[in-house]
C-alpha positions in Angstrom: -19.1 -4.7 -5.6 -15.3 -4.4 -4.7 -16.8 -1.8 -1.9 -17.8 -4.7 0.1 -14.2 -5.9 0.7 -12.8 -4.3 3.5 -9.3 -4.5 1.8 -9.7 -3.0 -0.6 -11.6 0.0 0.8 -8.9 0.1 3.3 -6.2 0.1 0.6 -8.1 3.0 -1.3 -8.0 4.9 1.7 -4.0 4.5 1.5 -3.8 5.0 -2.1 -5.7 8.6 -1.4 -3.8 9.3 1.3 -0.5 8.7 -0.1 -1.2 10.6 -2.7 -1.9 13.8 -0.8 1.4 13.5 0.9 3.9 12.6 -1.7 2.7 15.5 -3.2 4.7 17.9 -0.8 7.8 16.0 -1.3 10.5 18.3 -2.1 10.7 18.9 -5.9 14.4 17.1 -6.3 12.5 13.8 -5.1 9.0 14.3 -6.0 9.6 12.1 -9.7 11.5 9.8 -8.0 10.8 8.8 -4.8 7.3 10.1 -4.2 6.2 8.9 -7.3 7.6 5.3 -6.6 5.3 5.0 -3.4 2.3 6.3 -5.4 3.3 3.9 -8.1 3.6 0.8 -6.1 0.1 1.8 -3.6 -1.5 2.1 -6.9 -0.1 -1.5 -7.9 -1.3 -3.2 -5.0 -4.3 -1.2 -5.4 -5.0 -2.9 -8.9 -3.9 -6.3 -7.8 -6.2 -6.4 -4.9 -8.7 -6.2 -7.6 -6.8 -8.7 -9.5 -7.3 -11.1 -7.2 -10.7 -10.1 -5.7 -12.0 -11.4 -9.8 -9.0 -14.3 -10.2 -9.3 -17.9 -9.6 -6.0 -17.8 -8.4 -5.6 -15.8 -6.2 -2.1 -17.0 -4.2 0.6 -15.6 -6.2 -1.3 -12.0 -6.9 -1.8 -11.9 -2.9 1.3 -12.3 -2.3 2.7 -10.0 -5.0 0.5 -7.6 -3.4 2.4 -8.3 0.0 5.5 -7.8 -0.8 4.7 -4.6 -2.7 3.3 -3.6 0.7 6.8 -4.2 2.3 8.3 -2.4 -0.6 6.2 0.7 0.6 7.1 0.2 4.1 10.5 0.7 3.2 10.2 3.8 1.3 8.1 5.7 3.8 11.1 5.0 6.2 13.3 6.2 3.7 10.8 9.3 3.5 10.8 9.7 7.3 14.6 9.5 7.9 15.1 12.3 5.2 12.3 14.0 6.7 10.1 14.3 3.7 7.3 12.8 5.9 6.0 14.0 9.9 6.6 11.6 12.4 3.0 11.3 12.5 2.2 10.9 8.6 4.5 7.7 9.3 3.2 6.1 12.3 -0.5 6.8 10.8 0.3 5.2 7.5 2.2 2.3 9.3 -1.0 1.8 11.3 -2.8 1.5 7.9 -0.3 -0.5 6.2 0.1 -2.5 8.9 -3.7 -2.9 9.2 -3.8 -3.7 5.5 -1.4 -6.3 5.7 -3.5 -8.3 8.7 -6.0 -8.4 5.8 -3.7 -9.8 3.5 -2.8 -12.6 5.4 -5.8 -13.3 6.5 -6.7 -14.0 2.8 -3.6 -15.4 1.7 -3.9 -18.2 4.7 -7.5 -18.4 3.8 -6.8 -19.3 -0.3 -4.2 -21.7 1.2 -7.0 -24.0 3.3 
């Protein structure tokens, strides 16, 4: 069932993806800072399926957002140190971004 929301197969995607990246972080950073982006992907991971089964969905949407703009910031973070290929980010900030057109879609839609 949760396969026939685009969000969340999207977000999967990024969950999957981030993973395979923060992998190759540097060892001094990979329990800190890799594992915080893989940490908060998988959190708006499992409140996209929070919501998808709540009746209220507003506050989990938009605790899913700003866990998205948590991410954004660390993948900067990973790009100015390097950790990350210019392309890794702007592919992932494509998908984020992507993501987040979805998430406000919804969010404006629970509002009406």
């Amino acid at each position: 069932m949760k396969d026939d929301y685009p969000l969340y197969v999207k977000w999967q995607y990024i969950v999957e993806y981030l993973l395979g990246i923060c992998g190759k972080f540097p060892k001094n950073v990979r329990f800190n800072l890799s594992n915080h982006i893989t940490n908060t992907s998988i959190d708006v991971l499992e409140l996209i399926i929070e919501a998808l089964y709540a009746k209220r969905k507003i506050n989990i949407l938009h605790r899913a957002n700003l866990s998205m703009e948590k991410i954004r910031a660390l993948l900067q973070i990973s790009l100015n140190k390097k950790y990350i290929s210019m392309g890794q980010y702007e592919h992932m900030s494509g998908e984020i971004n992507e993501a987040g057109q979805m998430l406000g879609g919804w969010i404006k839609s629970c509002k009406e």
